[in-house]
C-alpha positions as CSV (number, residue, x, y, z in Angstrom):
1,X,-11.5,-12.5,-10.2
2,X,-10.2,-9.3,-12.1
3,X,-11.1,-9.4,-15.3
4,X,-9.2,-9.6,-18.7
5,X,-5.5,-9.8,-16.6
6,X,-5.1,-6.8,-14.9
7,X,-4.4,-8.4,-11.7
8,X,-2.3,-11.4,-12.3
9,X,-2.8,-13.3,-8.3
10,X,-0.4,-15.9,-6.5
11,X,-1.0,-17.3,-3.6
12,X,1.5,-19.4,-1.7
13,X,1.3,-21.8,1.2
14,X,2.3,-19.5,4.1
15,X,-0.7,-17.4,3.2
16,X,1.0,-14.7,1.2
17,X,-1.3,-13.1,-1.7
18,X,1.2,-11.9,-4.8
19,X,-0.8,-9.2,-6.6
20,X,0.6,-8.1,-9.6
21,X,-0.3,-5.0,-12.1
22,X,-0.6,-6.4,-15.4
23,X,-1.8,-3.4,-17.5
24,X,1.9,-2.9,-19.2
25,X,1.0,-1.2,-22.0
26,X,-0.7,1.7,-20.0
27,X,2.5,1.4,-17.8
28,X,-0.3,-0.4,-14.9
29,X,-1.8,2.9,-14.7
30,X,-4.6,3.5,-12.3
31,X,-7.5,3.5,-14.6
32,X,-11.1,3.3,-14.2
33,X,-11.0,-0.3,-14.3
34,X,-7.8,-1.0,-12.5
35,X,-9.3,1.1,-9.7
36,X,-12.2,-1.2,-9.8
37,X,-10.3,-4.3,-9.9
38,X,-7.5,-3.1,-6.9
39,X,-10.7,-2.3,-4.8
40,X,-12.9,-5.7,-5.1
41,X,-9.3,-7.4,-4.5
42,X,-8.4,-5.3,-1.4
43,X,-12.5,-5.7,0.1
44,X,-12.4,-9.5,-1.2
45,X,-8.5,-10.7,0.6
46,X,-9.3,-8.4,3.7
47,X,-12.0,-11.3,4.2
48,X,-10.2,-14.3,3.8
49,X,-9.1,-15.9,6.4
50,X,-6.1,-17.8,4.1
51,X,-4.4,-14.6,3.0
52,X,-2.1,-13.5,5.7
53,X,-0.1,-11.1,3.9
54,X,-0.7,-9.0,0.7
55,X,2.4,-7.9,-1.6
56,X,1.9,-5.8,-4.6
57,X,3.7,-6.1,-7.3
58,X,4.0,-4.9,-10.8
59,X,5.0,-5.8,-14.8
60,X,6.8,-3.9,-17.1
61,X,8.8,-1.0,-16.3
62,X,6.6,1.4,-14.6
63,X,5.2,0.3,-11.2
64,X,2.6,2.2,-11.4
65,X,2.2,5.6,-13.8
66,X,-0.4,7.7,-11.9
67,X,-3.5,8.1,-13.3
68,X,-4.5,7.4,-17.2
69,X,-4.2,10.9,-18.4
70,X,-5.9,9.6,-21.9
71,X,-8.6,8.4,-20.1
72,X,-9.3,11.7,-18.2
73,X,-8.7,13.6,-21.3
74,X,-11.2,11.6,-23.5
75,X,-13.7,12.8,-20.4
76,X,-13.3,16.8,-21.7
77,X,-16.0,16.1,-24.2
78,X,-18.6,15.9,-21.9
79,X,-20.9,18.4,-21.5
80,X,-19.3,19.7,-17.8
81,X,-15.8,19.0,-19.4
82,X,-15.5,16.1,-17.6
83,X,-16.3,17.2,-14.0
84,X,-18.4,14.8,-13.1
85,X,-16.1,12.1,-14.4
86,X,-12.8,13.6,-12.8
87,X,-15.2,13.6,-9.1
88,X,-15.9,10.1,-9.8
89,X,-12.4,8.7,-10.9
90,X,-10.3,10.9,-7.4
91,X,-13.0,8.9,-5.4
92,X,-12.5,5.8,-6.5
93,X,-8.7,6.4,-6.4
94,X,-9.0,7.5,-2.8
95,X,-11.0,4.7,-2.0
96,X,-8.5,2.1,-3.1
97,X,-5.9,4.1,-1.1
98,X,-8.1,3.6,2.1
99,X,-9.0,0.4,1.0
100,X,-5.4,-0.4,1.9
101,X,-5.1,1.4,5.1
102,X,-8.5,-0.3,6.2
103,X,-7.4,-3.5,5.4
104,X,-6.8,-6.2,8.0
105,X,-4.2,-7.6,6.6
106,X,-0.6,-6.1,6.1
107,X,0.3,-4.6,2.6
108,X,3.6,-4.6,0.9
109,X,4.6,-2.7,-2.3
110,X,6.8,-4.4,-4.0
111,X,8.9,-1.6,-6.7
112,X,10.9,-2.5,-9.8
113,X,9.7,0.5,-12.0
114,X,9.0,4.1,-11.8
115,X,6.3,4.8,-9.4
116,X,4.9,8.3,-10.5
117,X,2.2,10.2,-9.3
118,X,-1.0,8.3,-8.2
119,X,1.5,5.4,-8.2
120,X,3.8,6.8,-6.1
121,X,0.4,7.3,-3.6
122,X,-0.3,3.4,-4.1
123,X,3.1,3.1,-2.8
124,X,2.8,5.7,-0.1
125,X,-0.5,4.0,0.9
126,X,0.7,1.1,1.5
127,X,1.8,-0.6,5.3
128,X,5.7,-1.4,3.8
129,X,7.2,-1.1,0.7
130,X,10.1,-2.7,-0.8
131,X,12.2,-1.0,-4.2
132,X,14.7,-2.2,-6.6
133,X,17.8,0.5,-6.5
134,X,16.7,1.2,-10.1
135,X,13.2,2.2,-8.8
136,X,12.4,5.7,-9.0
137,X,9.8,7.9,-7.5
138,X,8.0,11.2,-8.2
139,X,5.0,13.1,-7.6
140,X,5.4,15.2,-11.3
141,X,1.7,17.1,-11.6
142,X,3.5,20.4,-11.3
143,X,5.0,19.7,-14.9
144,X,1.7,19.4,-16.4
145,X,-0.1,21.9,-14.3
146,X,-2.1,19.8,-12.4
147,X,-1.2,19.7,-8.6
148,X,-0.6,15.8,-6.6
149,X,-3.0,16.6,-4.2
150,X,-4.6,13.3,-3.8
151,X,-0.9,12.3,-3.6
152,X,0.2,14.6,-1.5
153,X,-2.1,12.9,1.2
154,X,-0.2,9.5,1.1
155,X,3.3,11.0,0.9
156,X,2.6,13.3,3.7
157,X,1.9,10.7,6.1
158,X,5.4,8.9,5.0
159,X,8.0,11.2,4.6
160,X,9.2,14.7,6.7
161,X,6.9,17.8,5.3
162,X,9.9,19.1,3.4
163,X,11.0,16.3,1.5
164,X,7.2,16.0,0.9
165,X,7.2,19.8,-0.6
166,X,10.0,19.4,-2.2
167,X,8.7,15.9,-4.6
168,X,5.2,18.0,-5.1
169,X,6.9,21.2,-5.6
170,X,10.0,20.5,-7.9
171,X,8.6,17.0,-9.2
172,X,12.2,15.3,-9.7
173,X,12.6,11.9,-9.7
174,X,13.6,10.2,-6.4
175,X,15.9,7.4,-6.5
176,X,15.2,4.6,-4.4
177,X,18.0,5.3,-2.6
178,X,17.0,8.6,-1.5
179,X,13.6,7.1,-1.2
180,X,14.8,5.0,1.3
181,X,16.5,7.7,3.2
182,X,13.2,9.6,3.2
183,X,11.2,6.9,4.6
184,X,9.2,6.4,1.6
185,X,9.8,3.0,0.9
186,X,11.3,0.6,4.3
187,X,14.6,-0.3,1.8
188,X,16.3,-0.3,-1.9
189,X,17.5,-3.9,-2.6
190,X,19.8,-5.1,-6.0
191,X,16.9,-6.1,-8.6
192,X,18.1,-9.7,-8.6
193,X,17.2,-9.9,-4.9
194,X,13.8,-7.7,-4.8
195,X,11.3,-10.6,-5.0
196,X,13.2,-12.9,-2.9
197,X,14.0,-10.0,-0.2
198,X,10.0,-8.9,-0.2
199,X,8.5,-12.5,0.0
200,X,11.4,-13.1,2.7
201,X,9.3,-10.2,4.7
202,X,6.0,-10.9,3.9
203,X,6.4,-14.6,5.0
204,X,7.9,-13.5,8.6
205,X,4.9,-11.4,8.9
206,X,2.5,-13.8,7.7
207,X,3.9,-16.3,10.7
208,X,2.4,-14.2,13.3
209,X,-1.0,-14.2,14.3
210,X,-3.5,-12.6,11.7
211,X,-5.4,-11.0,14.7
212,X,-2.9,-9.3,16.4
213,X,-1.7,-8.2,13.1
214,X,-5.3,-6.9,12.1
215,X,-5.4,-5.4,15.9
216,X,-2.3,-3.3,15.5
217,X,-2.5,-2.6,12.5
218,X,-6.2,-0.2,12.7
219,X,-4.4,0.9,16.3
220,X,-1.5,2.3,14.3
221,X,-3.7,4.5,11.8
222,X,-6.2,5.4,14.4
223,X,-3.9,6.9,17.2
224,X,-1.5,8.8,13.8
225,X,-4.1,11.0,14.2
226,X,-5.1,11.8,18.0
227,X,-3.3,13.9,20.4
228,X,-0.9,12.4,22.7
229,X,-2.7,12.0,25.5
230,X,-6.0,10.4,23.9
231,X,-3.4,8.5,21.2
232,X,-2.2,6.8,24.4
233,X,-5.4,6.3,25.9
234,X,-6.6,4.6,23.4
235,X,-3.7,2.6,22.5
236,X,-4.2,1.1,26.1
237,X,-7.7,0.0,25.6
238,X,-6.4,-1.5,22.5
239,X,-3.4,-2.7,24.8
240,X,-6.4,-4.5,27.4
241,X,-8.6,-5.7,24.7
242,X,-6.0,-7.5,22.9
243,X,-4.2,-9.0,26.2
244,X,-7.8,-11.1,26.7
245,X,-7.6,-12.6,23.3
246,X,-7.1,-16.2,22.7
247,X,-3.5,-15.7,20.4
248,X,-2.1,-13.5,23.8
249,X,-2.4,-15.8,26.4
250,X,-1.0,-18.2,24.3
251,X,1.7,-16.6,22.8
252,X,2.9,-15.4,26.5
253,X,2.8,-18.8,27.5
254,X,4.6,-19.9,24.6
255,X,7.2,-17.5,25.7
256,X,7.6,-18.1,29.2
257,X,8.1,-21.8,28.6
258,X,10.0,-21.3,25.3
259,X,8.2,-23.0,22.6
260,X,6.7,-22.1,19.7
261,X,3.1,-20.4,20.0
262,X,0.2,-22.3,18.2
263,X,-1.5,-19.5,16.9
264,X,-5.8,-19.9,16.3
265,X,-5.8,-16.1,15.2
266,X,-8.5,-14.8,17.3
């Protein structure tokens, strides 16, 4: 369990995990011990077989605020001006971001706040997202001097290469709107119905089996990064592999003789 309320977790009956940055007076940035916390959830719900679904969500205003530039600074007194810490603090980040990819089960960002920097990664990073229309978005290291590279990785994989230059380069917020547009986020809802329209996803999702969900979901990152012709080679050993498990025959049969499929997710 997360300590000292980072990580506020919910778990309902259709096997949908509610994970919810807590840290609202550092606006749930992504320090050293939110890392920690966002990595032993992500390793720890991959491997339980009762969470179907994870959505993240946040308190407070900001979504997520990037990386705790306090935190980093108070590093500068170190003997190698904090190199050693900085190295240690982008791994961890970019572990939680694969974290997320790796995991089995679907992700969803849920956005009511800003979503800046590192937190607009997190958001990148993860399978689906979902934003309030007062949701914004911005990768903003340029205005500081300090490039989103690590960033840069997650958005992009989301979004066209120029709408990608142009959040790293200028470093103006995004509305959701636009973010939507861009393919940054999957929709911008009214805030009154973004809980209600996320869960509504997450629980159609979690309805379907967990391992064909777990299946395509590691086929859709591998082949991203093949060429065509082994991309599709491999997505039709995945394609053979995952017509001989158990939830396939039955969910054909259930099909053919239109019922509903009795899934035993393997």
């Amino acid at each position: 369990m997360p300590s000292e309320n980072r990580l506020i977790l919910d778990r309902d009956d259709q096997g949908v995990l509610r994970v919810t940055l807590n840290d609202v007076s550092r606006r749930n940035a992504l320090s050293e011990a939110m890392l920690a916390d966002l990595d032993a959830l992500l390793r720890s719900a991959g491997q339980d077989a009762e969470v179907r679904v994870i959505v993240l969500a946040a308190n407070g205003p900001a979504f997520c605020a990037g990386h705790d530039l306090k935190e980093l600074t108070v590093a500068r007194a170190a003997p190698d001006r904090g190199r050693a810490y900085f190295a240690k603090i982008m791994g961890m980040c970019a572990g939680v971001m694969q974290a997320i990819v790796a995991c089995p089960k679907p992700v969803i960002a849920e956005v009511s706040g800003i979503a800046t920097a590192a937190g607009c990664q997190l958001v990148a990073s993860c399978d689906l997202a979902v934003a309030a229309e007062t949701a914004k978005f911005s990768t903003p290291g340029v205005h500081i001097g300090l490039f989103c590279s690590t960033p840069m990785v997650a958005l992009s994989r989301n979004v066209a290469p120029k709408h990608a230059m142009e959040m790293l380069l200028a470093g103006d917020m995004i509305p959701a709107a636009r973010a939507a547009e861009m393919g940054l986020v999957n929709r911008a809802v009214p805030p009154e119905a973004l809980t209600e329209t996320t869960m509504e996803l997450a629980r159609k999702i979690a309805s379907k089996s967990s391992m064909t969900l777990a299946t395509g979901k590691r086929a859709f990152y591998a082949q991203r990064e093949m060429p065509l012709a082994e991309a599709y080679e491999y997505a039709a050993a995945v394609m053979v592999e995952n017509m001989m498990a158990q939830d396939a025959e039955e969910g054909i049969s259930a099909f053919i003789q239109k019922r509903s499929p009795e899934w035993q997710d393997k």
